[in-house]
C-alpha positions in Angstrom: 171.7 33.7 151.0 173.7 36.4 151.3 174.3 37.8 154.9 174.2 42.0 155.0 173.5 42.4 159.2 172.6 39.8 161.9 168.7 40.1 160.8 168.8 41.2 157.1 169.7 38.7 154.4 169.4 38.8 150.9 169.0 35.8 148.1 171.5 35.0 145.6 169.0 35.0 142.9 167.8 38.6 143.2 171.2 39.0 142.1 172.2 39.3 138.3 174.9 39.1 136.7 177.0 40.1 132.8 180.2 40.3 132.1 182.0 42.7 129.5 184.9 43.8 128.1 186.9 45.9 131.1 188.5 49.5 129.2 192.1 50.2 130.3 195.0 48.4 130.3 195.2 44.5 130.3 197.3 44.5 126.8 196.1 41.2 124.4 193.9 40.0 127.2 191.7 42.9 127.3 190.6 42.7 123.9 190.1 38.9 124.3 188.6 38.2 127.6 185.2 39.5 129.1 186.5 40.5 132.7 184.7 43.3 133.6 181.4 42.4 135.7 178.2 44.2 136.1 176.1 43.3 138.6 171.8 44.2 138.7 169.6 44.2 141.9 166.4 45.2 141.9 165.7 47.0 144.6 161.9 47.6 144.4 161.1 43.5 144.2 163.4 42.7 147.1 162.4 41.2 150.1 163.6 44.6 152.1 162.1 47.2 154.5 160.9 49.7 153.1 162.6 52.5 155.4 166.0 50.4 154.1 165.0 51.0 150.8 164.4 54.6 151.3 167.6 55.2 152.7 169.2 53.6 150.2 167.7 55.8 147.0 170.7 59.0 148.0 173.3 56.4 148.8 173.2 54.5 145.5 172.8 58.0 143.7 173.3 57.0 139.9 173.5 53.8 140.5 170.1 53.1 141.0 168.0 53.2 137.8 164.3 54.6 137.2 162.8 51.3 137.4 164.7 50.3 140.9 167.5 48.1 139.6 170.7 49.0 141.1 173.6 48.7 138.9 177.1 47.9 140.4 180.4 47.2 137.9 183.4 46.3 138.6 186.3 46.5 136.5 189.3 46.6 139.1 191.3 43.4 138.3 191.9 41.3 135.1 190.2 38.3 136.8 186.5 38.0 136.7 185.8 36.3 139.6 187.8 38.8 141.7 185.8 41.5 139.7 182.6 39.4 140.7 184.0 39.1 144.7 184.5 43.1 144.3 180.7 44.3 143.0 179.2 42.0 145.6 181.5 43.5 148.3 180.0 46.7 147.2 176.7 46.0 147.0 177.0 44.1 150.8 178.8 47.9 152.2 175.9 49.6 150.7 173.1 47.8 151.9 174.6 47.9 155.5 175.1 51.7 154.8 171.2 51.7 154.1 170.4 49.6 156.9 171.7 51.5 159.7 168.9 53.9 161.1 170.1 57.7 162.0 169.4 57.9 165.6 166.3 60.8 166.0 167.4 63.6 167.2 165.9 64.8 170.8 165.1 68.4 170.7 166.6 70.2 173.8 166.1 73.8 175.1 168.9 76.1 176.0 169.6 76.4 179.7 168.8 79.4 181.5 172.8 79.9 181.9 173.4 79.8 178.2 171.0 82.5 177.5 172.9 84.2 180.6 176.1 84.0 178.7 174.6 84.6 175.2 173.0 88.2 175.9 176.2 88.8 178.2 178.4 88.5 175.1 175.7 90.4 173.1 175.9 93.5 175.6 179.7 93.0 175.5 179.5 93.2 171.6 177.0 96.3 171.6 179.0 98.5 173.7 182.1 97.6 171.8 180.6 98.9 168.7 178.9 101.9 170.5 182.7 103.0 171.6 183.6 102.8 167.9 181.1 104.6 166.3 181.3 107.9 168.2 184.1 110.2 166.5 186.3 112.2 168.2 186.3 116.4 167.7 189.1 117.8 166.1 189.6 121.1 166.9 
């Protein structure tokens, strides 16, 4: 089990994994060695809430497949199993991102001394541009 917050835990064998051939440099290595690790969890079979896994559709943007399967690589260092640490870091910081709830916002009305001060500086505005517009005679 892998721990996201102190009531949400998820299993180690919703988890998937591949590895690849990383791109970039590595030199001989990289042509050789499959270091590069993708990681698959799908999201619409988990054992998760359902608000969590609503809130987590815009975080994982591309990520996140058609069919629910989140997709994580990681291609960072020339040794898998730091490549492996790294995706599962990221998938842990985004499921914590999902799980934390926005806090509902409590709608408030304006006090009777901010209207005061708004029309105040709305009169104060007006009769600025009313000295403006009139033009002076030029005889």
């Amino acid at each position: 089990m892998i721990r996201i917050t102190d009531s949400l835990a998820i299993d180690t064998d919703a988890i998937a994994w591949s590895a690849m051939r990383a791109s970039g440099p590595g030199g001989q290595n990289v042509n050789k060695v499959s270091t590069a690790v993708e990681l698959r969890f799908d999201v619409v079979h988990a054992d998760l809430p359902e608000d969590l896994k609503m809130r987590l559709r815009p975080l994982a943007g591309r990520q996140l497949t058609q069919d629910g399967v989140l997709v994580i690589t990681a291609q960072e260092t020339r040794s898998q199993e730091r490549n492996r640490e790294i995706a599962l870091q990221k998938l842990v910081e985004l499921l914590r991102r999902a799980a934390h709830r926005p806090k509902r916002r409590i709608a408030t009305k304006p006090t009777r001394a901010s209207k005061t001060r708004r029309l105040d500086s709305k009169s104060r505005h007006a009769r600025t541009k009313r000295l403006r517009s009139s033009r002076p005679d030029t005889d």
